[in-house]
C-alpha positions as CSV (number, residue, x, y, z in Angstrom):
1,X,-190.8,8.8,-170.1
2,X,-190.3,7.5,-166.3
3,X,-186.6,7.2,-167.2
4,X,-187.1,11.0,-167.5
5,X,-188.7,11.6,-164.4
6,X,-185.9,10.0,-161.9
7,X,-184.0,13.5,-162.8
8,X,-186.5,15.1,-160.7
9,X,-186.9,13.0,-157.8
10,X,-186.9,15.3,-154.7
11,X,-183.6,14.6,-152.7
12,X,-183.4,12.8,-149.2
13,X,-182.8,15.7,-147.0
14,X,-181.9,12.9,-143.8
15,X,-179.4,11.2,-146.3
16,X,-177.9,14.0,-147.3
17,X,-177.6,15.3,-143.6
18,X,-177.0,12.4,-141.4
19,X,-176.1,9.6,-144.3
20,X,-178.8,7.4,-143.2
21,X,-182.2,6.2,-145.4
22,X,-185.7,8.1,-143.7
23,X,-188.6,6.0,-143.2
24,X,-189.7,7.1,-147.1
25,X,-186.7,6.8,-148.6
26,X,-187.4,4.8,-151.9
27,X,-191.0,6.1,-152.4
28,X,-190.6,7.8,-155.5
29,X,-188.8,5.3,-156.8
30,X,-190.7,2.5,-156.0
31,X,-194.1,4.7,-157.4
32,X,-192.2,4.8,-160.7
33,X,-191.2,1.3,-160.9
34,X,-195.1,0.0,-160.6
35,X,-195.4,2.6,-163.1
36,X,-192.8,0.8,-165.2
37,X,-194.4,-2.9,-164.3
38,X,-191.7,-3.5,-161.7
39,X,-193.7,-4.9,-159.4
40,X,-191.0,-7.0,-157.1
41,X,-188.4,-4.4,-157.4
42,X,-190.7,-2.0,-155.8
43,X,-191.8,-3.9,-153.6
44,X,-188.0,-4.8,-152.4
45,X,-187.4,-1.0,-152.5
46,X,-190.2,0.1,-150.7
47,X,-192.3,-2.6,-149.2
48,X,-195.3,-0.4,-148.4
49,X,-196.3,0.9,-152.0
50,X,-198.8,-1.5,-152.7
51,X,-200.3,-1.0,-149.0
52,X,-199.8,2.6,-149.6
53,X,-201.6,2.7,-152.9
54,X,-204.5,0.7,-152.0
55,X,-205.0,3.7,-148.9
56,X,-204.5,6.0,-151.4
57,X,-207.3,4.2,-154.1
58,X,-209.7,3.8,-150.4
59,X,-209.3,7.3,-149.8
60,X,-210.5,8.8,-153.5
61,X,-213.1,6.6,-153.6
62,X,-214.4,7.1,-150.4
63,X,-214.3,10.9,-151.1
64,X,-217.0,10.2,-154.1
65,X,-219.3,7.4,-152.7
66,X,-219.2,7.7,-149.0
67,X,-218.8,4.9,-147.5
68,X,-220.3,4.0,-144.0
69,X,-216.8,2.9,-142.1
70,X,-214.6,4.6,-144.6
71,X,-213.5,6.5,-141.8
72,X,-212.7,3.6,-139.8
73,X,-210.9,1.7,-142.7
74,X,-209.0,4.4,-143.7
75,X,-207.3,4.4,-140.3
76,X,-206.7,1.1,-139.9
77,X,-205.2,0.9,-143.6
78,X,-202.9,4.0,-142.4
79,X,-201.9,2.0,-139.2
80,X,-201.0,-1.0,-140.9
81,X,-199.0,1.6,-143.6
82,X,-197.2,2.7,-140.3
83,X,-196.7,-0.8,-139.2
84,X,-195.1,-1.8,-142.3
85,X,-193.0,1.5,-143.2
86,X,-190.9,1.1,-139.5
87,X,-190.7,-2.6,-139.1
88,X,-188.9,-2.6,-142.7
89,X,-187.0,0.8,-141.7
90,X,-185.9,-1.7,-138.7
91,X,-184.7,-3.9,-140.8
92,X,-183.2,-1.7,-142.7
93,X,-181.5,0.1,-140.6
94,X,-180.5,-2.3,-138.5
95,X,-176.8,-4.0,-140.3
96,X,-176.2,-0.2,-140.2
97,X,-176.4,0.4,-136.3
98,X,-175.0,-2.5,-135.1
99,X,-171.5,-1.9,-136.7
């Protein structure tokens, strides 16, 4: 079924413009690799999913129960999503600007 689904990934508009990977590029892909049990590939794809899905777990539960600093976590789980998503964009990015 998942195999299925990479026909429908939404395009990189930034890649297809400027040739160069955005800041998300491999989300989808990693998403549908954890799916799939892939657990280091998506992490080496996209090394924020597991950051990004425990934000994501924080945030639905928070909307049922409530939670005293669930305000205050949620933001610093979001920062450290930030943190993560450019320092490995850097390092992404960077073999590709210094040639």
């Amino acid at each position: 079924m998942f195999a299925a689904i990479n026909d429908y990934l939404l395009p990189c508009l930034n890649k297809s413009l400027f040739g160069l990977d955005c800041p998300g590029c491999g989300l989808q892909r990693a998403i549908i690799l954890v799916f799939n049990g892939e657990f280091k590939e998506a992490f080496f794809l996209f090394p924020a999913i597991y950051t990004l899905l425990i934000l994501f777990i924080f945030f639905l539960i928070n909307l049922k129960y409530k939670f005293i600093n669930g305000k205050k976590i949620i933001i610093k789980l979001a920062a450290i999503n930030v943190l993560i998503i450019v320092v490995s964009y850097i390092i992404k990015i960077k073999p590709l600007l210094i040639n």
